[in-house]
C-alpha positions in Angstrom: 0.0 0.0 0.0 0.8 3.5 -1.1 -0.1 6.1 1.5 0.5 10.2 1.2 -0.5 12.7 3.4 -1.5 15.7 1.4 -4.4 18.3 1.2 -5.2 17.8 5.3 -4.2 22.3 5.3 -6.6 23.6 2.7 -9.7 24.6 3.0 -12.0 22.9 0.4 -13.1 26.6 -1.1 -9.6 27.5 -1.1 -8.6 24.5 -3.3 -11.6 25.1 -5.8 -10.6 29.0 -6.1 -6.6 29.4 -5.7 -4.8 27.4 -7.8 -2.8 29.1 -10.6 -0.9 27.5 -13.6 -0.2 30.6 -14.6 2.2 31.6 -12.1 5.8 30.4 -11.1 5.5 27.4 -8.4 6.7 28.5 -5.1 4.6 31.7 -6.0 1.5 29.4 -5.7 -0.6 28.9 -2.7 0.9 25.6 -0.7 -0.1 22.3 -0.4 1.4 20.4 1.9 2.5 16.4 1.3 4.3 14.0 3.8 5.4 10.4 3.6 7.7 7.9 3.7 7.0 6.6 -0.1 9.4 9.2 -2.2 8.1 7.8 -5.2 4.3 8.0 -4.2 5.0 11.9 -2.5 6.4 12.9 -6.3 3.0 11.8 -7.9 0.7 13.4 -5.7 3.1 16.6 -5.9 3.2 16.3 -9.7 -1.1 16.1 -9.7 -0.9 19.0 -6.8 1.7 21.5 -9.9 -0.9 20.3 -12.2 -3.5 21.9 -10.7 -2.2 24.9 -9.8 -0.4 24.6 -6.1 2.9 24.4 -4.8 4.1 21.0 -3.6 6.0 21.5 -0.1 7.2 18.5 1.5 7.2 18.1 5.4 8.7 15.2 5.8 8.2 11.6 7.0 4.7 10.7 7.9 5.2 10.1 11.6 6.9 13.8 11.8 5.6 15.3 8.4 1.8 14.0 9.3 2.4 15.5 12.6 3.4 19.0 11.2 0.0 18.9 9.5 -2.0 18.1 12.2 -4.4 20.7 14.4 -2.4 23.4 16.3 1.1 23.1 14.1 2.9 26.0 13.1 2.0 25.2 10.0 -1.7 24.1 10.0 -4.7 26.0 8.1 -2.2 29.1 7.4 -2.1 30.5 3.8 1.3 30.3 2.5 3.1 30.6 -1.1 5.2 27.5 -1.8 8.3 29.5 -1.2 6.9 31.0 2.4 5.5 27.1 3.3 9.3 25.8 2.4 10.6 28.2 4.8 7.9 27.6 8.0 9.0 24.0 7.3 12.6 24.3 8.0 12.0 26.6 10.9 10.1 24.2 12.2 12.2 21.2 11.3 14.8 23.1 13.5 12.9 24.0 15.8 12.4 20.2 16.7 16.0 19.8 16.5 17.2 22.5 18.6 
């Protein structure tokens, strides 16, 4: 089985009305994807460019998933792919720290 963790952060009118093809990616409002299939995370990332996101990885899904969940830094915020990349990594060391 093939498992991703991905559109968990966007509100459902936000994904009907915000997605742009016509703009450079990490311009693009962020979707965020996690697992521990790299080969599974690229197709759901290819289908999320496709329709007008930006792809932003967070990760495994035991810590990615987490980063997703209720009450994470990152959780039902409006980013651009290039801002989402960036809470990401502070977070990531954050944890670390």
């Amino acid at each position: 089985m093939r498992l991703v963790k991905a559109f968990n952060t966007i509100w459902y009118q936000h994904l009907a009305t915000r997605g742009r093809t016509d703009i450079p990616v990490d311009e693009r409002h962020a979707i965020f994807v996690a697992g521990d299939d790299q080969a599974a995370k690229q197709i759901i990332s290819n289908l999320i460019e496709q329709i007008g996101f930006a792809p932003v990885d967070t990760g495994s899904l035991r810590e990615g998933g987490k980063s997703q969940q209720p009450n994470a830094p990152i959780y039902n915020k409006i980013f651009t792919g290039r801002e989402a990349k960036a809470a990401v990594a502070a977070s990531q060391r954050a944890r670390t720290a």
